[in-house]
N, C-alpha and C positions, 0 to 999 in steps of 0.2 A: 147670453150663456151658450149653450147648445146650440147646434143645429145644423141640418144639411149643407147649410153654403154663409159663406160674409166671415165674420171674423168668429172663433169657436173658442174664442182662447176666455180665462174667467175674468170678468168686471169688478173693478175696486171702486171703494168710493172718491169723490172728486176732494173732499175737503184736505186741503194740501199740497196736492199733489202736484199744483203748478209751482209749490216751491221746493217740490223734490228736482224736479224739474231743472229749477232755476239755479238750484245749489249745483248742479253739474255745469251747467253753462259759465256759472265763475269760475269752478276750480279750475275750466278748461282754459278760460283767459286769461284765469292767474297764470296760469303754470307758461303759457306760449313764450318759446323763446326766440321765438323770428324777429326781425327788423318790425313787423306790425306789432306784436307785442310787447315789444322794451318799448315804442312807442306808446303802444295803450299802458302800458307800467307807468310810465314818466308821467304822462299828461296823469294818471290817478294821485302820483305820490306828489307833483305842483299843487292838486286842488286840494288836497291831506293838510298838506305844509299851512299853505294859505289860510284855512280859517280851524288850523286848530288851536290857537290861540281862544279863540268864539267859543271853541267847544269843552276846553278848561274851565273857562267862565261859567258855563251856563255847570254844566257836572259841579262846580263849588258851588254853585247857588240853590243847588236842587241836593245838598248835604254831601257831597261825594260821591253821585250816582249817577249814570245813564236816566235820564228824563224816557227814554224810549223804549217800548217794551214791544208788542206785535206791531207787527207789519203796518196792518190796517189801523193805526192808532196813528202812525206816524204823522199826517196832514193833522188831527184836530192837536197833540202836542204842539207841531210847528203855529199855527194859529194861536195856541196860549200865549208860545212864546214872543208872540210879535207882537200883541198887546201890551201897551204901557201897564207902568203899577196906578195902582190907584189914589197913591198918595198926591195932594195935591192938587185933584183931579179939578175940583171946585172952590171958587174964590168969593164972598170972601169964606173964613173960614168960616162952614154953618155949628150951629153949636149944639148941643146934647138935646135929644126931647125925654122930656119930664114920663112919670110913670103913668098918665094920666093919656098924652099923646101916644106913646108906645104903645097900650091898650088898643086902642084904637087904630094906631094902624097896623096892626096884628090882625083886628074884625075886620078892617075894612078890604085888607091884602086875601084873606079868607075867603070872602063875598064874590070878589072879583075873579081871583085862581077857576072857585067851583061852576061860578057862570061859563068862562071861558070854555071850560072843558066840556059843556053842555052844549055848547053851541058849535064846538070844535066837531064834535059826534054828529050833533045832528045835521053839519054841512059836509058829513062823507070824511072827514079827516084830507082837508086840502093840502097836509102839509106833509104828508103820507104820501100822495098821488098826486107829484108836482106835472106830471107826462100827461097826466088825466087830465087836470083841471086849468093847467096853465096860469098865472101871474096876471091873466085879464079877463080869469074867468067871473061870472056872477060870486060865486062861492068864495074865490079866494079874495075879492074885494069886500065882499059881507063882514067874510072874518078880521081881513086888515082894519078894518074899519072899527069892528064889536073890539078889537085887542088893544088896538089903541085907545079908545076912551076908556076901558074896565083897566089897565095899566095906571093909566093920569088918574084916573078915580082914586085906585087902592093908595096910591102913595100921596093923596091931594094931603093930607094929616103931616107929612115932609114939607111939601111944598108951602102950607102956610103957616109953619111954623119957621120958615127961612126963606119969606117972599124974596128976597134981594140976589138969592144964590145963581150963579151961573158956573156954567161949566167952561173948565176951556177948553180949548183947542186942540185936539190930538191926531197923531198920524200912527200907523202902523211903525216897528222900529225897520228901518229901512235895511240894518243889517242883515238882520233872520231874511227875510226877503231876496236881498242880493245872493246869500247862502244857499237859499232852495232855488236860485234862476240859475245860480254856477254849476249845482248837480244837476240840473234838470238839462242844461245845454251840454255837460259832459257827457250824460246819457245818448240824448239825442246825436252828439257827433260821431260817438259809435254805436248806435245804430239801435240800441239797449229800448226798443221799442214797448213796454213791456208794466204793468202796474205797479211790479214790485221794485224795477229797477231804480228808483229816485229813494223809495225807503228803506233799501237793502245797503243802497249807496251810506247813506245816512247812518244809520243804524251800526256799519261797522267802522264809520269817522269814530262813532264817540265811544263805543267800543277799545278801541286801540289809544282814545286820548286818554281813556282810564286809566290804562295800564303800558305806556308807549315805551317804558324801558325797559319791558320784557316782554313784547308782544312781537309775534314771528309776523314780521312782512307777507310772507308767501301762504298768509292763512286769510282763505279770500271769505265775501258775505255769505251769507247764511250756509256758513260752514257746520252747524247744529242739527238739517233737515239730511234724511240718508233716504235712499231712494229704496224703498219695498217693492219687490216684484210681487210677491204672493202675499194680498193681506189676509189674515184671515178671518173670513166674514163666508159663513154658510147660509143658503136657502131651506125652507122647508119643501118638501114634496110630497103632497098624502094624495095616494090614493084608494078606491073601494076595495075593501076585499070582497071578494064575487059573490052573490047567493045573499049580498046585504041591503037592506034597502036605505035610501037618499037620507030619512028623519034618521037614522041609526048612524048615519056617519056622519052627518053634520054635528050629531051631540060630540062623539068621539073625538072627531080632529077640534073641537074647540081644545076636547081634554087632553088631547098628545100637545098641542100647542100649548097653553100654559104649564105643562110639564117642567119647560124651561125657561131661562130668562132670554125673553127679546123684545126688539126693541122695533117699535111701528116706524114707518118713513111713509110722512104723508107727500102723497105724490100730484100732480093734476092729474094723472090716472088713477086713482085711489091707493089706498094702502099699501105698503109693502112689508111684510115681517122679515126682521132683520137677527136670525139667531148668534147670542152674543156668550151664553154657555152652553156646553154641550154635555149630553146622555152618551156614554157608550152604546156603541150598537147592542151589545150583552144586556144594558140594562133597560133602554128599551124595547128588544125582542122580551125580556120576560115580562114586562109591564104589560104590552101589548096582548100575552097569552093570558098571565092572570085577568087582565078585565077581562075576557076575551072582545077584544077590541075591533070596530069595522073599520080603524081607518087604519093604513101602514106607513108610517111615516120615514123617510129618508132625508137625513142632514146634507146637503148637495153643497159641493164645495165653486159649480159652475163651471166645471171641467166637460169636455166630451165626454171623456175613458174612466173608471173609477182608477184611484190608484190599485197597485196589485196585493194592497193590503186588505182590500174592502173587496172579495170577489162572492161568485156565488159558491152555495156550499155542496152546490149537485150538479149533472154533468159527466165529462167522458173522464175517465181514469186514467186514460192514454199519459202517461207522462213525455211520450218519443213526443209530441205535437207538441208545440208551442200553445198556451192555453191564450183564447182569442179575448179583444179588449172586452172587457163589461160597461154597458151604458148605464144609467140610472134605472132604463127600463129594464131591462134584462135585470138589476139585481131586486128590484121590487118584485118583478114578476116570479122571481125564486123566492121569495117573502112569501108574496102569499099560497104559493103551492106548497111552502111549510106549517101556512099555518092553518088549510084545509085541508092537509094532509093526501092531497092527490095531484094529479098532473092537469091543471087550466085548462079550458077549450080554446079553441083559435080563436072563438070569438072574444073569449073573456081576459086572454093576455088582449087581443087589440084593444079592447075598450080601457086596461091597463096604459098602455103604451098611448092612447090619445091622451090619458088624462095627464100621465108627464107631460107630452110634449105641448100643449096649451100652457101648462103652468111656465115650464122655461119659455117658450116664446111670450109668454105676458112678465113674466119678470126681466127681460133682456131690453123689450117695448119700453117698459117703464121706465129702469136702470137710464139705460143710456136719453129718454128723453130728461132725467133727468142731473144729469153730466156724467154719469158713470163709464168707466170706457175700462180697456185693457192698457195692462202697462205690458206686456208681450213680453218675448225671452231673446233681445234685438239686444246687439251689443251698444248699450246707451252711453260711456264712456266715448265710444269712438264716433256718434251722431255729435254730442255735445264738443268735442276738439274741432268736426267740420263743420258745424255753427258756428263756435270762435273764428274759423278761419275767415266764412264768410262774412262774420260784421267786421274783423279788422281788414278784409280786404276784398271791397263787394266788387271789385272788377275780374275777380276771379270765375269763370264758367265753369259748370256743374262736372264738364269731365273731366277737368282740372282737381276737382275738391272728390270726386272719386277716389278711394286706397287702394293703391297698388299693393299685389300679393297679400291681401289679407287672408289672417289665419282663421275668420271665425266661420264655423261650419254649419251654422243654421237655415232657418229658411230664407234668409235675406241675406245673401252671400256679398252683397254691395260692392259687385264688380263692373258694375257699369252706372252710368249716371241717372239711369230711370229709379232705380231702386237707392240711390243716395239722397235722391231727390224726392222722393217718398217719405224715406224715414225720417228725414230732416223738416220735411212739413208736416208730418204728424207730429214729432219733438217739440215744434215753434206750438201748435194746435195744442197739446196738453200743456204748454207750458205758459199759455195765456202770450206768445210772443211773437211780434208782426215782423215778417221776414223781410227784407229789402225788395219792394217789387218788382225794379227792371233787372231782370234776370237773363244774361241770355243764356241760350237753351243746350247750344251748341258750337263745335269748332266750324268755320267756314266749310266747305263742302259734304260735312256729313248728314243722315236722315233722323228722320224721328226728332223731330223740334220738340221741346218740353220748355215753355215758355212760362 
């Protein structure tokens, strides 16, 4: 959040955000009209061609529908789909069990399930913590071992009631197969280094086989994600009002915090409260005066500056002056000389002003170690077009993929290639995407290598 030096700008959460990310990097490759891009166009609309026939199929057989829904579903869908049916599976054909059999193996699948799970627990959950316990741990062979016999056990009531039955022979369908190695190498050949790229590929094949005689070519994957610059997600800030003691604001800030609704974010740093409705400031200053309350609480939006909406309400009068930015401190600190009716000592705003600044620096601490980052006010359109340039054509060097006369006037003016090079590996870094590593740096005789 805040602070004297590093990045000051406010932290959004991570959930997503690599595929706001990601939705720019397509639209920018859809859209490319260079000799690299009608390339990268053609080689997409050959592998389209190729197995949409496959993907007619599988959409009638799954009632008219797209089988595929989130991202992260895509691999265990493609696994369904490779398995054979089941019909068939065993010869000869085995034949009905009586109601007598079925009883029984209902208790005895029961027996088995509850042990399992007992023993699953008490060996730390191997199958949980495969990094942990490895495939030749004591543990994980204990269980393979207790699963496999309490398995044959529960369904022995199957098994001898159709001693003769086998199974035959099955393979994965080799089609589904060849389909996710054809996306997976189209990926790879340009460069789409990336977790989402083989499901995003996917996902808008069947997409468009739904609906292919009205569906616009130039509508690239995960066209549905939009990129937020400001989400908005507030911190709480409480701090003493002076002349209070410690057991008197601990009870308080419990009760300004349940005021409203938020929502906890367990961290490996402990807790973080996450405000998800908000009080007006009116109707928390009056809540605050009726109890008369020790703590002061401020909704922090994780900006440096308040906006100029949120200022203090005391102060020079001067209108000829420009009125100077307010921090969080400064407006808490005019809080509570409202609400003890005097002007604060030096000492008593400082111990104000420690207490924010510990809170934003432990919510920033924990934030970002736990993926939280800024999405900044960078012009992201024109990062994600010099990404495309760079995977359709990684022989290009950084001061090559630099814009010429760019019109954006912010703090990354992206006139040179240190600062193109920056934004572009922070873009790849939120965007979960591995940039082509041999890079070179620079044109022959110039300085400052960025390799």
């Amino acid at each position: 959040m805040a602070g004297r030096g590093g990045d000051q700008r406010a932290l959004t959460p991570p959930d997503g955000r690599d595929l706001q990310y990601a939705r720019l990097l397509f639209d920018a490759l859809w859209s490319r009209t260079s000799k690299p891009g009608r390339r990268f166009a053609k080689d997409h609309e050959i592998l389209y061609q190729r197995w949409l026939r496959l993907a007619r199929v599988i959409i009638r057989n799954n009632g008219g529908a797209t089988p595929f829904g989130s991202l992260g579903d895509t691999d265990r869908v493609l696994d369904l789909l490779e398995l054979p049916d089941d019909r068939n599976s065993c010869y000869p054909s085995p034949r009905d069990l009586n109601d007598e059999e079925l009883a029984s193996l209902k208790w005895q699948r029961a027996i088995a399930s509850e042990a399992l799970d007992d023993i699953y627990v008490n060996l730390g959950q191997p199958l949980d913590q495969r990094e942990k316990f490895g495939y030749t741990s004591e543990s994980w062979n204990i269980y393979n071992d207790a699963s496999t016999f309490l398995l044959r056990w529960g369904d022995e009531t199957a098994y001898e009631a159709n001693p003769n039955i086998k199974r035959k022979r099955w393979r994965r369908r080799e089609i589904i197969v060849n389909y996710r190695r054809e996306v997976a190498t189209f990926c790879k050949r340009w460069r789409l280094n990336a977790w989402w790229a083989v499901p995003a590929i996917i996902q808008n094949h069947f997409l468009r086989a739904d609906d292919d005689f009205n569906w616009d070519r130039t509508i690239p994957p995960l066209s549905m994600y939009l990129l937020e610059p400001s989400a908005p997600v507030t911190l709480p800030l409480t701090v003493k009002l002076p002349g209070r003691t410690d057991e008197e604001f601990e009870i308080d800030r419990a009760r300004a915090l349940d005021l409203v609704e938020t929502t906890v974010i367990q961290t490996a740093r402990g807790p973080i409260r996450v405000i998800r409705a908000h009080l007006s400031r009116e109707e928390r200053t009056g809540w605050e005066r009726s109890n008369d309350s020790s703590c002061v609480l401020f909704e922090w939006d994780g900006h440096r500056y308040l906006k100029q909406t949120v200022g203090k309400s005391t102060g020079s009068s001067d209108f000829t002056t420009p009125p100077r930015p307010t921090t969080p401190s400064d407006y808490l600190i005019d809080q509570c000389q409202q609400r003890i009716g005097r002007s604060i000592t030096y000492r008593e705003a400082r111990s104000v002003r420690s207490q924010v600044s510990e809170q934003t620096r432990d919510y920033r601490i924990k934030l970002v170690s736990e993926g939280w980052s800024s999405l900044g006010g960078g012009d992201h359109n024109l990062i994600a077009e010099t990404i495309a340039r760079l995977l359709l054509s990684p022989n290009l060097i950084w001061e090559q993929l630099a814009p010429v006369n760019h019109l954006y006037q912010g703090k990354s003016s992206y006139g040179d290639f240190q600062s193109i090079w920056r934004s572009c590996r922070n873009f790849a870094r939120l965007a979960n995407l591995t940039l082509p590593s041999e890079r070179a740096g620079r044109i022959m005789g110039k300085e400052n290598i960025v390799h």
